[in-house]
TORKOLDO-295300 format. One record per residue: x, y, z of N, C-alpha, C in turn. Coordinates in steps of 0.05 Angstrom, whole numbers, plus 5000, padded with zeros to 4 digits. Layout:
N
XYZXYZXYZ...
# end
This chain:
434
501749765000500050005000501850255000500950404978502550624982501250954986502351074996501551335008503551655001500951774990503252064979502052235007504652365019503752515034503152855026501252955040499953255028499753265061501553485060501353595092500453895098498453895104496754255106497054335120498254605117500554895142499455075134497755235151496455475149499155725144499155925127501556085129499856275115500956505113500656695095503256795076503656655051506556705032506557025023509457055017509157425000508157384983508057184963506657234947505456934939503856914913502056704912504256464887504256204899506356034890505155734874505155644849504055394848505455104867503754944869504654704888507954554876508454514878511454314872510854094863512253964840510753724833512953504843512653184831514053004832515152924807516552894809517652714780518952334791516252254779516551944783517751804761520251644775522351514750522151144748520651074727520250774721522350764701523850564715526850474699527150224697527850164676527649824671530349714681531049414683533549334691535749304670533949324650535949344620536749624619538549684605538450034595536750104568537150344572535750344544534150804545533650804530532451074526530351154544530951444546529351494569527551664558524351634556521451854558520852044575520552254572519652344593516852514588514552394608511752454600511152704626509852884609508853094627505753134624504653254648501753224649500553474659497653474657496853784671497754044678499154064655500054274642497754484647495954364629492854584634490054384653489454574674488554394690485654354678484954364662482054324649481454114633484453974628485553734612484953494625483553344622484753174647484752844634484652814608486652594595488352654600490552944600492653004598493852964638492252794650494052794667493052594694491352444675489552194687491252004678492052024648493251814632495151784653497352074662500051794666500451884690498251954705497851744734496851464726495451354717494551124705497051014706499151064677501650964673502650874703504651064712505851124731504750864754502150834755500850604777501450274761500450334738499349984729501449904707503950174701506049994677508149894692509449624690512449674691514649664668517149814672519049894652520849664655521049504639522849264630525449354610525549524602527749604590528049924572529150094591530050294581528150534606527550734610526350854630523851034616521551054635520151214632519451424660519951714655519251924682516952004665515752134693512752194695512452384711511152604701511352834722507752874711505652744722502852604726501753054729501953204746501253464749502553654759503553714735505353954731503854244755501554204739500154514744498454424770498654334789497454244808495454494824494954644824493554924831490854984814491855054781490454984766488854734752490154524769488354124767486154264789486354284809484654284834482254544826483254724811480554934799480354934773480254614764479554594740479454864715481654924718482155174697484955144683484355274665486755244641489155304653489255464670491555594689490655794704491355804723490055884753491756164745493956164745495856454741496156474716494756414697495356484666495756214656496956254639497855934616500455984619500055704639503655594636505355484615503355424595504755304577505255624556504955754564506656034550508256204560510056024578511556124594514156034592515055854572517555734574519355874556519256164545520456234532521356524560520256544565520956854588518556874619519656814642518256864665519156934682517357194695518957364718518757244738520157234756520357024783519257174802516857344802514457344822512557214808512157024786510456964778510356664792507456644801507156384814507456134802507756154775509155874766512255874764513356074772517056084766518355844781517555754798519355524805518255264799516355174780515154974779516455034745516055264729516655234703519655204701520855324718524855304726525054964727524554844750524554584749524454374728522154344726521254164689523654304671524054504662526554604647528254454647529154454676531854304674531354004679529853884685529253634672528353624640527953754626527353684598530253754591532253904599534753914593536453694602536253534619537353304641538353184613541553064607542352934588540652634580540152464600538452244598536252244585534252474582532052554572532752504543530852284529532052304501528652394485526852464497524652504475522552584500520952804491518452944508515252864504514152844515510852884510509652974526507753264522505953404534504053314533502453264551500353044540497653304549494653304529492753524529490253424519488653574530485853554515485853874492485253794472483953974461481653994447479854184433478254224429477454074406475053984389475053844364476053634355476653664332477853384318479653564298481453534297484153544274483453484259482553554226483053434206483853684186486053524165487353754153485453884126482153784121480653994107479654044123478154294125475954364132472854244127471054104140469053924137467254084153467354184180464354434200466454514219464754624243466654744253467354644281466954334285468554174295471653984282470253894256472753794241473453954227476954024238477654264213480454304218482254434207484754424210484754684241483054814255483954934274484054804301482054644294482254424317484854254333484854164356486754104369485953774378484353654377482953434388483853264377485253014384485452764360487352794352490452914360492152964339494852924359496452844339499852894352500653164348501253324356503453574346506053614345506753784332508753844330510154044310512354164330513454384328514654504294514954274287516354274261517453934248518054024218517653774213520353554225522253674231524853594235526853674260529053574268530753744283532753704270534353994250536453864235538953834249540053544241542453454256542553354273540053234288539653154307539552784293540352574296539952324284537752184307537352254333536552014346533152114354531352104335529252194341528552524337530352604311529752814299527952834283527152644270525752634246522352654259521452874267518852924289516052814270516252904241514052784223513752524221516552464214516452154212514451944237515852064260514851924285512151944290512152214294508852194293507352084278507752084251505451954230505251624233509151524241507651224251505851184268506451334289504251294317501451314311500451574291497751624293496751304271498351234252497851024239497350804255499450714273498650474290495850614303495450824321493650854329490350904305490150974291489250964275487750654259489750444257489150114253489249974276489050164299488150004324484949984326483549934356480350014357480050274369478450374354477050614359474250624375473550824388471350704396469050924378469851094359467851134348470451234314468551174296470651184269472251364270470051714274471151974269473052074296474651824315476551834335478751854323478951804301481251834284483652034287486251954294488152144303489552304268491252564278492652664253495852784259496652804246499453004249498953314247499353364274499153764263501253814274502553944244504554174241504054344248504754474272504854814275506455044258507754924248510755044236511255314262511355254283512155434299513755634296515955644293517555834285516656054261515855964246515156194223511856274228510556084237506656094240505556194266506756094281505956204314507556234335506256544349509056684352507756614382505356494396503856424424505356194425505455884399506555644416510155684414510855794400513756004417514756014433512156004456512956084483512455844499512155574484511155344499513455174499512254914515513954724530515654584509513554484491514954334469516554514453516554794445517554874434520554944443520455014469522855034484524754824484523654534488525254274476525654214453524454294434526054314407527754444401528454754411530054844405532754894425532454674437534854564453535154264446535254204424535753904409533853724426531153734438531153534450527153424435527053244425524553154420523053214418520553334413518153344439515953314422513953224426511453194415509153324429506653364427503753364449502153184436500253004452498452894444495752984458494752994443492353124450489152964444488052884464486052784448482953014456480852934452478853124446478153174466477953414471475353534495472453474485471953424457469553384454468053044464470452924468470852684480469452654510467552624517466652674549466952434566467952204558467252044573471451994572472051984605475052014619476451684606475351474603476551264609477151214578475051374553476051404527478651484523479251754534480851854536483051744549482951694564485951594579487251364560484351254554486050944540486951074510486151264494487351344477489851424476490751614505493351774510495151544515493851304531496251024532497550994508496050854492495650784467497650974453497151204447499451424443502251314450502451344485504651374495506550994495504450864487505550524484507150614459505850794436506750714409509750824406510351104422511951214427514251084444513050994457515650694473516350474456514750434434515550164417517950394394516950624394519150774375521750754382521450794415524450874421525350674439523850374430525450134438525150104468523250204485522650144511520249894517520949754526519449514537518349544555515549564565514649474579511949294588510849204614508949064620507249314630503749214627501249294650499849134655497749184669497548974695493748904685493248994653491449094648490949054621488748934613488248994577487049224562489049414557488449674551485749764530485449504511483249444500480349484518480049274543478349354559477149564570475349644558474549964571472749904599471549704607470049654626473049554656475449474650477649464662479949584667478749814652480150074652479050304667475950294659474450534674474850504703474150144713474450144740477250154750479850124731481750204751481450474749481450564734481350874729479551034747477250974764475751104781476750954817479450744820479250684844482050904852479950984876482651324876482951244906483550944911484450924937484651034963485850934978485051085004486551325012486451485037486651635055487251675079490151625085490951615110491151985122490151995152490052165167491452225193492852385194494852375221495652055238495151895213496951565226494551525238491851605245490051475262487351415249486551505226485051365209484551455179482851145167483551205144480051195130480351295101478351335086479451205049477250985051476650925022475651145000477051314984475351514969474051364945474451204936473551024910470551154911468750974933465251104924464951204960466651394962466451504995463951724987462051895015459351985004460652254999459352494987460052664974460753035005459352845019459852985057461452825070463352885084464052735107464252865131462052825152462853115174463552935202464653165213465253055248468252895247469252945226471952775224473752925248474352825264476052885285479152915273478853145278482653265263482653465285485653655276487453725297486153985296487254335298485754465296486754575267490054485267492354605243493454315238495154385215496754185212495653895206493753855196492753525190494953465165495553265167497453125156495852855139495952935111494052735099495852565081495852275078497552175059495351945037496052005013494951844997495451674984494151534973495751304954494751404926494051564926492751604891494451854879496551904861498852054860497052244851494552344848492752684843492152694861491552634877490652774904491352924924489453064932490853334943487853444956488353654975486053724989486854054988484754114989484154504994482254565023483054675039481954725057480855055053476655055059475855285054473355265061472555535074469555545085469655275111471755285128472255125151471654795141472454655112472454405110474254385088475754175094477654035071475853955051476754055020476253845001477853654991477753404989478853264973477753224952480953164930480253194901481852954901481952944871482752654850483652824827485652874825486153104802483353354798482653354778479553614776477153424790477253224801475753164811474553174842472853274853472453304883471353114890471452974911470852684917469152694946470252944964468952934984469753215008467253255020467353525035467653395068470953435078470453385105470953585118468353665139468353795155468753685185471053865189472853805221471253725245471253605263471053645290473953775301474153865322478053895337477253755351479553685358479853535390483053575382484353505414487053505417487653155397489553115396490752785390492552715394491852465409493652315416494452075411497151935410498251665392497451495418497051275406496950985410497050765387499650615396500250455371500250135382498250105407497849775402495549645396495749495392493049365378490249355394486849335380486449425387484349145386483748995403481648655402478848735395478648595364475348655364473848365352472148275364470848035354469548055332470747825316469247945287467647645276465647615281463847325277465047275289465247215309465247005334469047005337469847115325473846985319474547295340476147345352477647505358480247615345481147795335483147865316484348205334485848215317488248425323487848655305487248865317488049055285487949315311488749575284490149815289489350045287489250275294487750435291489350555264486350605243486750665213486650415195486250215202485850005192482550015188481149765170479349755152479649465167476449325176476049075190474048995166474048735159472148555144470048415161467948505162465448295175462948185156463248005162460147815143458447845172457247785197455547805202454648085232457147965251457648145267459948275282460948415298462348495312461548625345463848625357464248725385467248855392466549035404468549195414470549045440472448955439472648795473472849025487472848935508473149215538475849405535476049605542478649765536478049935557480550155567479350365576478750595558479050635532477650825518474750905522473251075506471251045502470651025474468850835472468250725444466250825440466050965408464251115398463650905364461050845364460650675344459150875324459651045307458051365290455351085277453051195283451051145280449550895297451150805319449450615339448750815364446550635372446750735404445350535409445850585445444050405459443450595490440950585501440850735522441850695547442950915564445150895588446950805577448850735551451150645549453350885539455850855547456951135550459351115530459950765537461950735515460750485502461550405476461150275457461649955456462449965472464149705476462949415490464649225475463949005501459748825491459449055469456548975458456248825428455148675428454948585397453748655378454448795363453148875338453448845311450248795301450348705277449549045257450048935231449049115211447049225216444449095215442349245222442249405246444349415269443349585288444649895285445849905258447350185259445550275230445550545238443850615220445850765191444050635169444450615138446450965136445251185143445851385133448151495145449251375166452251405180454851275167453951115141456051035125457851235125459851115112462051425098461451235069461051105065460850995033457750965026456951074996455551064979454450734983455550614982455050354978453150185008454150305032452750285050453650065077456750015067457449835081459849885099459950145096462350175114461750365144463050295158462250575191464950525203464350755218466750925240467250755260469150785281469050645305471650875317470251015336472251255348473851195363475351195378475951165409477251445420476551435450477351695445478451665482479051765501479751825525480752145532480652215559480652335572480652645550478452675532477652935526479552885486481352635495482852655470481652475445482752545419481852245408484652175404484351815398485951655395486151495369483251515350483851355329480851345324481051195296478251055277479050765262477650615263477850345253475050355232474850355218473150335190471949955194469349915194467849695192466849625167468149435148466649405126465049155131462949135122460548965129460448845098461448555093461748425067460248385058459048445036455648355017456148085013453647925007454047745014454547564979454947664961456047594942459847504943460647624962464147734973464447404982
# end
């Protein structure tokens, strides 16, 4: 199980700064050429940065490396806007360093300069469908949707992946005699002729790596595209063809073909660890979560889903999933305090061990054993009882609407002492299909 930590510090900065990203490095045991995929560039994209979190989780690199920098623009992912401080992607030609992307656009620079870097991809949604006649005023050469780009047709002198037309037109070909899920998905080559035609992509990412000898492509598939799991599996598909170019091998864990095994990995946005004392499933968690006992500052949240990230506002955390909001938790305070031994709870009749932040499995019932805590069960009661414990309970005695999951099978279990809390243990109650 793995966990990205996002740690929230109230401050007031001089001035206003985008988040810092990661750059995640899948390296095979063989050598071999190295990709480097960039994402959420524009936060309104979000093939452009679903895809290679996707990657990044379900490929492995067998020979030669692939880095992944999944959201670039992490400020503008969370307010689903093209760029929160303007367009970053018009920034790589000149930026003044009070500008809130200067250390996020500085950075990526010098990794697209990094000698190892042998070839780029911006990965985007754009608008329409690419096609080089004009047909209405979705299909048309202004369009951005459906297409590889690129800067120009060549890098002269460059031998190892200079030839930018060439490459692209294989890819959109393979992609192209692959499955489509609708005919007019059809990908193209667009030439910008940047340098002589546009003096706005000039100032962009790809353009800046071309004219520092280094690769670079965008793939872009359609905003007119609405459905996420289309998209993602197109931008794979892209970025596979582009690895078979430059001789990188790898495995997934997944048949990319599958759109029904794709959507669902693609919507499980894993859990939510909280100051080490409990945790939350976001996959189908409810769209409120209130009374969550946190600190007053400083909650310390770690995830396993590399978009995730929270905004605290109007006194409740949101959690997101890249542009996605998943859930509104509103605080309780209390002081907190650690306890790290185990914690005996009867589960059908067996007695077992587990931890606070841990997730318990029950098919019929459970019991609290005696502790000196006080045990808080969110949605049971029983009258005169003060703590929770020590009683047997089944599903039906906790009521349906105290879930934290949509689905109806999950509840809280607090513990708490002398004014403090100490933890939550999550009860999943197994349908009986499981």
């Amino acid at each position: 199980m793995r966990f990205i930590v996002i740690c929230v510090i109230f401050f007031i900065p001089l001035f206003a700064a985008n988040k810092d990203f990661t750059l995640y490095k899948k390296e095979g045991n063989i050598k071999g050429n190295t990709l480097l995929i960039i994402g959420g560039i524009h936060g309104d994209e979000p093939g452009g940065y679903f895809a290679p979190a996707f990657l990044e989780k379900h490929y492995k690199i067998k020979k030669g490396n692939v880095w992944i920098v999944p959201n670039i623009n992490a400020d503008s992912i969370i307010a689903n806007k093209r760029g929160l401080y303007n367009d970053m992607n018009r920034k790589f030609s000149i930026i003044e360093k009070d500008d809130p992307d200067y250390l996020v656009v500085n950075k990526i620079k010098k990794i697209i300069l990094d000698k190892k870097v042998d070839l780029v991809l911006n990965l985007h949604d754009g608008h329409g469908f690419f096609r080089k006649n004009y047909e209405n005023a979705i299909f048309n050469p202004n369009a951005w949707g459906q297409a590889t780009i690129i800067d120009q047709e060549k890098i002269n002198g460059l031998e190892k992946f200079g030839n930018l037309d060439e490459i692209a037109t294989k890819v959109n070909n393979a992609l192209n005699n692959d499955k489509l899920f609708q005919d007019f998905h059809s990908f193209g080559v667009k030439n910008t002729e940047t340098k002589f035609k546009d003096e706005q992509m000039q100032l962009s990412l790809t353009f800046f790596a071309v004219t520092h000898n280094k690769p670079a492509f965008a793939i872009e598939t359609s905003k007119n595209i609405t459905d996420l799991a289309h998209k993602v599996i197109y931008q794979l598909k892209s970025i596979e063809e582009f690895m078979k170019v430059m001789n990188i091998e790898f495995e997934r864990d997944f048949d990319v073909n599958n759109y029904e095994e794709v959507s669902k990995k693609l919507f499980d946005f894993g859990k939510v660890r909280i100051n080490n004392n409990m945790i939350f499933d976001l996959s189908d968690i409810k769209k409120t979560t209130r009374f969550v006992p946190l600190k007053n500052d400083k909650n310390d949240f770690k995830f396993e889903h590399i978009l995730a990230d929270t905004k605290f506002i109007d006194n409740r955390y949101e959690i997101y999933i890249g542009n996605l909001k998943v859930s509104d938790f509103y605080p309780q305070i209390f002081p907190i305090a650690e306890y790290k031994k185990d914690i005996k709870i009867e589960v059908d009749g067996k007695i077992i061990n587990t931890k606070f932040a841990e997730e318990v499995n029950i098919k019929e019932n459970f019991k609290i054993l005696k502790t000196d805590f006080r045990v808080n069960i969110i949605g049971f009661s029983k009258t005169g009882v003060e703590s929770e414990d020590d009683i047997l309970v089944k599903k039906s005695d906790i009521l349906d609407n105290y879930s934290v999951d949509n689905g109806k099978t999950k509840y809280r279990v607090e513990f708490y002492k002398d004014g403090k809390f100490y933890g939550m243990i999550i009860l999943n109650f197994l349908k009986d299909d499981i």
